[in-house]
C-alpha positions in Angstrom: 0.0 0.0 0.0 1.5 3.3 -1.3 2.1 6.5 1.2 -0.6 9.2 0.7 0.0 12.4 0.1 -1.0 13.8 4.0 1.6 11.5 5.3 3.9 12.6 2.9 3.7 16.4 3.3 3.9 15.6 7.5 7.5 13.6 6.9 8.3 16.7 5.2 7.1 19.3 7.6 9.0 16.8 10.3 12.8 16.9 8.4 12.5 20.7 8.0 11.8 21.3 11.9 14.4 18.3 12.6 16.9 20.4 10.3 16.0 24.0 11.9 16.6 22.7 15.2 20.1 21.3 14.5 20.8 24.4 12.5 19.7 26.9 15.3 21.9 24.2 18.1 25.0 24.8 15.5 24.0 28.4 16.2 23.7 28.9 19.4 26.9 26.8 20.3 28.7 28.7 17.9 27.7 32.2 19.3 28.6 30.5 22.9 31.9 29.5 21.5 33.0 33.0 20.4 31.6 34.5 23.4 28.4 36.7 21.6 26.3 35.3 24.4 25.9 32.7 27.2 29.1 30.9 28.7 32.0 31.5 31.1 32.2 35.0 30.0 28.9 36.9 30.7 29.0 39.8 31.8 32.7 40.4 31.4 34.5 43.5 29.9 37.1 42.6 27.3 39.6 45.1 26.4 42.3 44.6 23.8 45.9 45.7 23.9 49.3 44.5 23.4 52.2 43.3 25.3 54.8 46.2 26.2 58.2 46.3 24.1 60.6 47.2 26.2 64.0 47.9 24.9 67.6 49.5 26.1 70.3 50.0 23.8 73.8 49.2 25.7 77.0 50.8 25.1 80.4 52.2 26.8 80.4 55.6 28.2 84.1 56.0 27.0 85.4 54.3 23.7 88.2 51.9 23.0 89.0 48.4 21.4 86.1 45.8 22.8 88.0 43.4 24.2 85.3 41.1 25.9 81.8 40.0 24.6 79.8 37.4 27.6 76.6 37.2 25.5 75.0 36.4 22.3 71.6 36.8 21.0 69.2 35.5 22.9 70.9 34.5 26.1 68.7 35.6 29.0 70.8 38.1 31.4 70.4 39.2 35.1 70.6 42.3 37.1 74.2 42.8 37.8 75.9 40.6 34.9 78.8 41.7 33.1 78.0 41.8 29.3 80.9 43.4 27.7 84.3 44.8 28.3 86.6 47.6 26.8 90.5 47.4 26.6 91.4 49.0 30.0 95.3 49.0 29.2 95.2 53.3 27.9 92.4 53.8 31.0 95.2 51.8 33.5 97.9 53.9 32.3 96.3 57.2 32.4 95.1 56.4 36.2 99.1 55.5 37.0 99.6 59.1 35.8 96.9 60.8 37.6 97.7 58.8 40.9 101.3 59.6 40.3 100.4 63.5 39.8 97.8 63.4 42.9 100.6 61.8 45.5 102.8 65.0 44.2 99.8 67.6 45.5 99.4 65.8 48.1 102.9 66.3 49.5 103.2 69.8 48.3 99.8 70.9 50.4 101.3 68.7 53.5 104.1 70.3 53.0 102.7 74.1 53.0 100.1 73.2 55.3 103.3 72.1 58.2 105.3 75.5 57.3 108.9 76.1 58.2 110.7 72.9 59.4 112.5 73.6 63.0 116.2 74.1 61.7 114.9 76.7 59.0 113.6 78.4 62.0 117.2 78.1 63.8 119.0 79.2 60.5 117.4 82.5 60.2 117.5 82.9 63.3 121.4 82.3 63.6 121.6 85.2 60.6 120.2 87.4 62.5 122.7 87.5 65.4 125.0 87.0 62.6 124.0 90.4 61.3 123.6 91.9 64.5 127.1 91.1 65.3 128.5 92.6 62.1 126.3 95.6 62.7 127.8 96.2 66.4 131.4 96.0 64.7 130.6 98.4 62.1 129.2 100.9 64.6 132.3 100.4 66.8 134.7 101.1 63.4 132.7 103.8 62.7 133.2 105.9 65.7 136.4 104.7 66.4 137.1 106.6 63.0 135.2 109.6 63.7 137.6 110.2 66.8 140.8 109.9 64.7 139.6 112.3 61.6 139.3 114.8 64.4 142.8 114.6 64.9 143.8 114.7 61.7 144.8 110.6 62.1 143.2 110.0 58.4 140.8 111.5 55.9 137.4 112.0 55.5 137.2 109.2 53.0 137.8 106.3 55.7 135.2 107.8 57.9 132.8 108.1 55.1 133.8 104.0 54.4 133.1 103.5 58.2 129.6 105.3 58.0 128.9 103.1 54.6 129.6 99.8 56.7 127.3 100.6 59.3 124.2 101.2 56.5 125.2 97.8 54.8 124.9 96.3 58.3 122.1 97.8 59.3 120.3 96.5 56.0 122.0 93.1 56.3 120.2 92.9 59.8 116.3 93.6 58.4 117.0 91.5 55.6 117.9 88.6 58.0 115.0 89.6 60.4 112.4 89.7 57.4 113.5 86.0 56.7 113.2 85.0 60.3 109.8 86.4 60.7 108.5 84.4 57.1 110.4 81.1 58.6 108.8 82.3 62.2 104.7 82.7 60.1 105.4 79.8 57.2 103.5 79.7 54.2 101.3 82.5 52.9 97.5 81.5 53.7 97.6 82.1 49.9 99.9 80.0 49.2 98.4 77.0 51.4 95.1 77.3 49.4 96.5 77.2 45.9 98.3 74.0 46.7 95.0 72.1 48.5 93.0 73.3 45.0 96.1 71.5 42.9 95.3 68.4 45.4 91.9 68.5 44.8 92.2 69.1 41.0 94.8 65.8 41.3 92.0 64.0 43.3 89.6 64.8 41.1 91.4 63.8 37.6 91.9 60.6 39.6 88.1 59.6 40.2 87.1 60.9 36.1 90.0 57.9 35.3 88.3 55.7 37.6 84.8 56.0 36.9 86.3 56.0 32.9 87.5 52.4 33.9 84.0 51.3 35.8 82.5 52.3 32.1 84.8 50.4 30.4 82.2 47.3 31.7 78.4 46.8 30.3 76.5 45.7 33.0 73.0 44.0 33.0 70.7 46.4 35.3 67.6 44.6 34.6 66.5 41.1 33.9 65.9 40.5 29.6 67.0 38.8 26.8 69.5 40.0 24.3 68.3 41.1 21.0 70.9 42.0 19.2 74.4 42.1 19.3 75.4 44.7 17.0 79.6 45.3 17.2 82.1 41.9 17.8 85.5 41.3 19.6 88.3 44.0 18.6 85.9 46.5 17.2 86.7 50.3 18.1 83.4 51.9 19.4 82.6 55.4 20.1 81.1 56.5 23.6 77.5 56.1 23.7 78.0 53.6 20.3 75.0 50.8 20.3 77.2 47.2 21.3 74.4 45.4 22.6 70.8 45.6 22.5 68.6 43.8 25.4 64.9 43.3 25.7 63.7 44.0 29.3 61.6 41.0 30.2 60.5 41.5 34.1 58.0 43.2 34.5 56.0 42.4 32.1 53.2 44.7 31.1 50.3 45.3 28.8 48.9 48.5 27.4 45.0 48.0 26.6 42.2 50.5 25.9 38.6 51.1 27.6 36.2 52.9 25.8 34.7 56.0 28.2 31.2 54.1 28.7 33.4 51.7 30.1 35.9 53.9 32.4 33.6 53.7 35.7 33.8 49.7 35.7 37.4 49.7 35.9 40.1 51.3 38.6 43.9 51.1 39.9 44.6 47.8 41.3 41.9 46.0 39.9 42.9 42.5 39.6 42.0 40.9 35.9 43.4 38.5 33.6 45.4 37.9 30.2 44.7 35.6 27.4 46.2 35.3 23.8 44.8 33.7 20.8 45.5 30.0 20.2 45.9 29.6 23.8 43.7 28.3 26.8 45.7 29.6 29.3 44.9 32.9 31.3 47.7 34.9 33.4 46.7 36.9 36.4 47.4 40.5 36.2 46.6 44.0 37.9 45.6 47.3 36.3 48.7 49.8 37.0 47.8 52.8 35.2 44.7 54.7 34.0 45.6 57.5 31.9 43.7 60.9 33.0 43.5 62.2 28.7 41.4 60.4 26.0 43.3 59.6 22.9 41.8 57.9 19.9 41.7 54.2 19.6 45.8 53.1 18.0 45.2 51.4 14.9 47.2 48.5 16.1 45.0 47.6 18.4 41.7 45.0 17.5 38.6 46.4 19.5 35.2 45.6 18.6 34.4 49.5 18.8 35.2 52.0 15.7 38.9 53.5 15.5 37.3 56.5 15.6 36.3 56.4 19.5 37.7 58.0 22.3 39.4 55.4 24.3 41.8 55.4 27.8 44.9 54.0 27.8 46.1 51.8 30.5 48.8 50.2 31.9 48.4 46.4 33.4 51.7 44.2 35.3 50.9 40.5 34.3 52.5 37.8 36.7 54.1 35.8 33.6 57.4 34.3 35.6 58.2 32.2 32.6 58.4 34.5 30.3 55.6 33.1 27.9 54.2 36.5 26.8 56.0 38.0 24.0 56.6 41.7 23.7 54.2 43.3 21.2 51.6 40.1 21.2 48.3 40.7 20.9 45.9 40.0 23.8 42.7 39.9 25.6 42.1 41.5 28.7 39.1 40.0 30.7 37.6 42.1 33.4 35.2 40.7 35.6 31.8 41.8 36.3 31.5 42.1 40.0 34.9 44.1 39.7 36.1 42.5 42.9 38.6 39.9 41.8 
């Protein structure tokens, strides 16, 4: 017995609402899978951003030959590692010269600074009884002569001898008193602070050399990973010349945007989380920085607003100890409804 046409036209009514049902479970499950409604996710804010690059370019203060290189691209480095090192052997000499030229200031001040040595002292003072003793004789000759012209004894000439005697004692004697009184006082106060500023000029020449010769080392001040390594062993770099370059890896943070509807759900220390594409894993991480001016939405950045909106940048530190985040990636920031996590 053949099907009649009523029960056909119900079999058929019956496959298209078996069909519309699938097609409106595929649907659903797919708007769930992408997050357009129902899920894990309702009622969470999702900002986009990228990871921070964060970059230093290394080189020496001072130039020279490069006689050491520790690292090559893409070894991680700590805070406090020795990357690179200059030829110190110019730097070495010049401080031998500097310390030698400091040590001679520094005697010379001393030396000023202690005056006249005791048997100076005693010398001058020895001249001047040495003086006064010639000055008593020539007196003494003198009038001895001045009694004998009168008598006609000799001429006028000796006398006149006599009296010149007497004035070249007489001068002898302050001369020899003037140097006992500067042997007495020492050096000029003058004189003592010109040779402390040559010892500190010494001094100072000394530290530039040395702090030259700490600069002669690269040092590591912050955990990263070296990009580039842009000169090699026995180049000759300027100061300030790019040697290495070194991506900063700890802390690692995120700059993200909120659209201005969305500025009251977020604050400061709100705690949030981090996801990238092709990955199931989240990292924890805590809003920073808010900035206080609107800018327009970076056309780098994937929002599911128009580039044309006013957006607020901010800062986020994400806890990602093993370095899985890459600098510049592209990644979801998921902020949770309540606001209290």
């Amino acid at each position: 017995m053949g099907e009649t046409p009523a029960g056909s036209a119900k079999s058929g009514r019956l496959k298209q609402a078996i069909l519309l049902i699938i097609l409106a479970g595929l649907i659903f499950l797919g708007g769930r899978w992408a997050g357009l409604w129902g899920g894990a996710d309702d009622g969470q804010l999702k900002l986009y951003g990228n990871v921070e690059i964060r970059e230093v370019q290394l080189g020496f203060r001072v130039g020279g030959r490069i006689s050491k290189l520790y690292v090559d691209e893409g070894d991680r480095v700590v805070p406090g590692q020795v990357l690179a090192e200059l030829d110190t052997r110019p730097l070495d000499d010049r401080l031998a010269g500097a310390a030698a030229r400091l040590d001679a200031a520094s005697a010379a001040a001393q030396r000023d600074a202690n005056g006249s040595r005791p048997q100076e002292v005693g010398e001058a003072r020895a001249a001047v009884a040495a003086a006064e003793a010639r000055l008593i004789e020539a007196r003494r000759q003198f009038e001895r002569r001045q009694a004998l012209v009168d008598k006609g004894f000799i001429s006028k000439a000796d006398v006149q001898t006599a009296e010149a005697g007497v004035a070249a004692a007489e001068a002898s004697l302050s001369a020899a008193r003037n140097s006992l009184s500067l042997a007495e006082e020492g050096v000029r106060a003058e004189d003592r602070a010109a040779s402390e500023a040559s010892r500190n000029a010494a001094f100072a020449e000394r530290r530039s050399v040395q702090t030259d010769l700490s600069d002669a080392r690269i040092i590591a001040a912050e955990q990263g990973q070296v990009l580039t390594r842009a000169r090699e062993l026995g180049a000759i770099v300027q100061p300030g010349q790019t040697v290495l370059t070194v991506a900063l890896t700890q802390p690692v943070r995120v700059r993200a945007y909120v659209a201005e509807p969305d500025l009251p759900k977020i604050r400061p220390g709100m705690a949030v989380t981090v996801s990238v594409d092709g990955s199931d894993k989240r990292w924890p991480a805590r809003i920073g920085y808010i900035a206080p001016v609107a800018e327009f939405t970076p056309k780098t950045v994937q929002t599911e607003q128009l580039r044309a909106d006013l957006v607020y940048r901010l800062r986020l530190t994400v806890d990602d100890p093993r370095g899985e985040l890459r600098q510049g990636q592209p990644v979801t920031v998921s902020i949770p409804a309540d606001g209290k996590r």
